[in-house]
C-alpha positions in Angstrom: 126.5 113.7 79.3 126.6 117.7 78.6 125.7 120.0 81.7 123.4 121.3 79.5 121.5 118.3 79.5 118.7 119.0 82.3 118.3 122.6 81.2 117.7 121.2 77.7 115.7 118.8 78.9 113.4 121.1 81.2 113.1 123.7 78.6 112.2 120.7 76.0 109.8 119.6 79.1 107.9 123.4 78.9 107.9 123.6 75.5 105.5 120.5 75.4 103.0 121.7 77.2 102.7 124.4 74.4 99.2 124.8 75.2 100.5 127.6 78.3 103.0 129.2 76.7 103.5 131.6 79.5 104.6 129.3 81.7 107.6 128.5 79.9 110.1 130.2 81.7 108.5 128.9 85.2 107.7 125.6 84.3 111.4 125.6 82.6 113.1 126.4 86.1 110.1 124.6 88.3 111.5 121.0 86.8 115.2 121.8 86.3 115.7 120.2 90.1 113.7 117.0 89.4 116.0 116.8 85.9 118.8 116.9 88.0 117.4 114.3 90.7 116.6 112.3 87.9 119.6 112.3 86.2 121.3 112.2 89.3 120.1 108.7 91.1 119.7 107.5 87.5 115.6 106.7 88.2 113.2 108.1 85.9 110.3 106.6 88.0 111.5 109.7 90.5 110.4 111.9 87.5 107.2 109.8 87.5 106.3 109.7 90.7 106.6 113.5 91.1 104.6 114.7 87.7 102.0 112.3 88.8 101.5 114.0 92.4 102.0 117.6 90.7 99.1 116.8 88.2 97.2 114.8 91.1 97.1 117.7 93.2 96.5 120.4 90.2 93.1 118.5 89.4 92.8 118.6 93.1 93.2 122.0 94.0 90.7 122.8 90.1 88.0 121.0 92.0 88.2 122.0 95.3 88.1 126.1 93.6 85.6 124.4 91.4 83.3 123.5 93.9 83.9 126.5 95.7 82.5 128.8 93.3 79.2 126.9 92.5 
C-alpha cells in the first residue's frame, strides 16, 4: 500500500459526511490516527469500535445540552 493511503482514506472519510462541510479539514486530521491504527494491526473492527463510541457519545453529549436547555 501507498503512504498516502490513510490520508486518502480520512479525507475520503470527511468528505462523506458532506452534510458539515466545514468540518472537513478537522474531521480529515481527527481520523487520520485511527486510519493508521487500523491499517496498522490490520482490524477494521478497531475502526468500528471507535466510530461507534464517537457517535455514541455525540448523541450523548446532544441530549444531555438538550435537556439542559428545556
Amino acid at each position: 500500500m501507498s503512504g498516502w493511503t490513510p490520508v486518502v482514506h480520512s479525507t475520503l472519510f470527511a468528505a462523506y459526511h458532506f452534510w458539515s462541510p466545514w468540518q472537513l479539514f478537522t474531521r480529515t486530521l481527527g481520523v487520520l490516527p485511527l486510519v493508521y491504527v487500523v491499517q496498522r494491526k490490520k482490524n477494521i473492527y478497531i475502526g468500528m469500535w471507535v466510530h461507534c463510541l464517537l457517535n455514541s457519545a455525540e448523541y450523548l453529549v446532544g441530549a444531555v445540552i438538550i435537556v439542559g436547555l428545556l
